[in-house]
C-alpha positions as CSV (number, residue, x, y, z in Angstrom):
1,X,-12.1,7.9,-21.4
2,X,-9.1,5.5,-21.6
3,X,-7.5,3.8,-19.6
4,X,-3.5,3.2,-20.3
5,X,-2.0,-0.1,-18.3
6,X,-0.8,2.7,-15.6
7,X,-3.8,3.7,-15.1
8,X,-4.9,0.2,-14.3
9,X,-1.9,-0.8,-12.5
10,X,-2.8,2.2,-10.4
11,X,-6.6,1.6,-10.3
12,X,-5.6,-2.0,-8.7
13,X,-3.4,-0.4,-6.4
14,X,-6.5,1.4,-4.8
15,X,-8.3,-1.2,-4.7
16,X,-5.6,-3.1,-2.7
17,X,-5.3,-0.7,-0.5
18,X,-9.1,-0.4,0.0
19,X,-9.6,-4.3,0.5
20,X,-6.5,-4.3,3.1
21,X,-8.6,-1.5,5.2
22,X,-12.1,-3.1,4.8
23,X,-10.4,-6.2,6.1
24,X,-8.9,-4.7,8.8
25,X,-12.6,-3.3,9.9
26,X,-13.9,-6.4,9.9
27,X,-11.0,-8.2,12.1
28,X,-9.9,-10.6,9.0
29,X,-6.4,-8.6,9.4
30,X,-4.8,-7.4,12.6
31,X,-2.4,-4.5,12.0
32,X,0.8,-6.1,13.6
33,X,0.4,-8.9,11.0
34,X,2.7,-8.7,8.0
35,X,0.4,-9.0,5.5
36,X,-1.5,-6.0,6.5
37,X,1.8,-3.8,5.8
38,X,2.5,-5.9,2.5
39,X,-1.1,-5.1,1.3
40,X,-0.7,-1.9,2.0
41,X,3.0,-1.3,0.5
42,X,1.8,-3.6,-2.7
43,X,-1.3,-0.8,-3.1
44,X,1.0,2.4,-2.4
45,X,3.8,1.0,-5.0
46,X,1.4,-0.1,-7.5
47,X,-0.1,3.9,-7.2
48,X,3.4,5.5,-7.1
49,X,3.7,3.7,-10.5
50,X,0.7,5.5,-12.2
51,X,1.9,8.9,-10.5
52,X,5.3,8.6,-12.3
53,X,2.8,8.9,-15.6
54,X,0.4,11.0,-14.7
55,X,1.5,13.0,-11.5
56,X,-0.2,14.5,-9.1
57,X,1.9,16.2,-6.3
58,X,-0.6,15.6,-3.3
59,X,-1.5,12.0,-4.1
60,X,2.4,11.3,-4.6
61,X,3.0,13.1,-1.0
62,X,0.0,10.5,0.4
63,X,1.3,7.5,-1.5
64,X,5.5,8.0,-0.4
65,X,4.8,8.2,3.2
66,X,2.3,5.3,3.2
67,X,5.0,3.1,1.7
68,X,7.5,4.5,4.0
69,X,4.8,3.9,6.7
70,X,4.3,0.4,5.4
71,X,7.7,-0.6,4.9
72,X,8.5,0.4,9.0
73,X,5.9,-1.7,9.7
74,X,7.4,-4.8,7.7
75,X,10.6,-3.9,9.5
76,X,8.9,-4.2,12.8
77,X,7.4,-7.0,12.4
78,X,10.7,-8.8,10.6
79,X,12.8,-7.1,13.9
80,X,10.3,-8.9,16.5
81,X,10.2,-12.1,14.7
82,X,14.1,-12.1,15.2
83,X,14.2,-11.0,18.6
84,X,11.9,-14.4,19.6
């Protein structure tokens, strides 16, 4: 088997989204912080990118609405740091 640099690019982007999760179980991360929704939009973008290659219709549905999921949640937390 071999892996092209999209398939790594999305490999890595698992694994982002893995870590962000583990780290949220183990209360290194809180889910209002920004770098939880960054981590996770990092990992869903870096996925989406070795779907465009080699695509897969459910995994692209999954990975689009946790980036659109993601990127709410940097908008929240941008909207009530400008509210303060």
């Amino acid at each position: 088997m071999t892996f092209a640099w999209y398939d790594i690019i999305g490999t890595l982007g698992t694994a982002v989204i893995i870590i962000t999760y583990v780290l949220l179980q183990v209360g290194r991360v809180r889910s209002e912080q920004l770098v939880y929704s960054l981590l996770n939009a990092a990992g869903a973008t870096m996925i989406l990118v070795s779907l465009y290659f080699n695509f897969n219709f459910p995994a692209f549905v999954v990975e689009f609405f946790w980036l659109l999921i993601s990127l709410f949640g940097i908008g929240r937390y941008l909207s009530r740091k400008h509210d303060r």
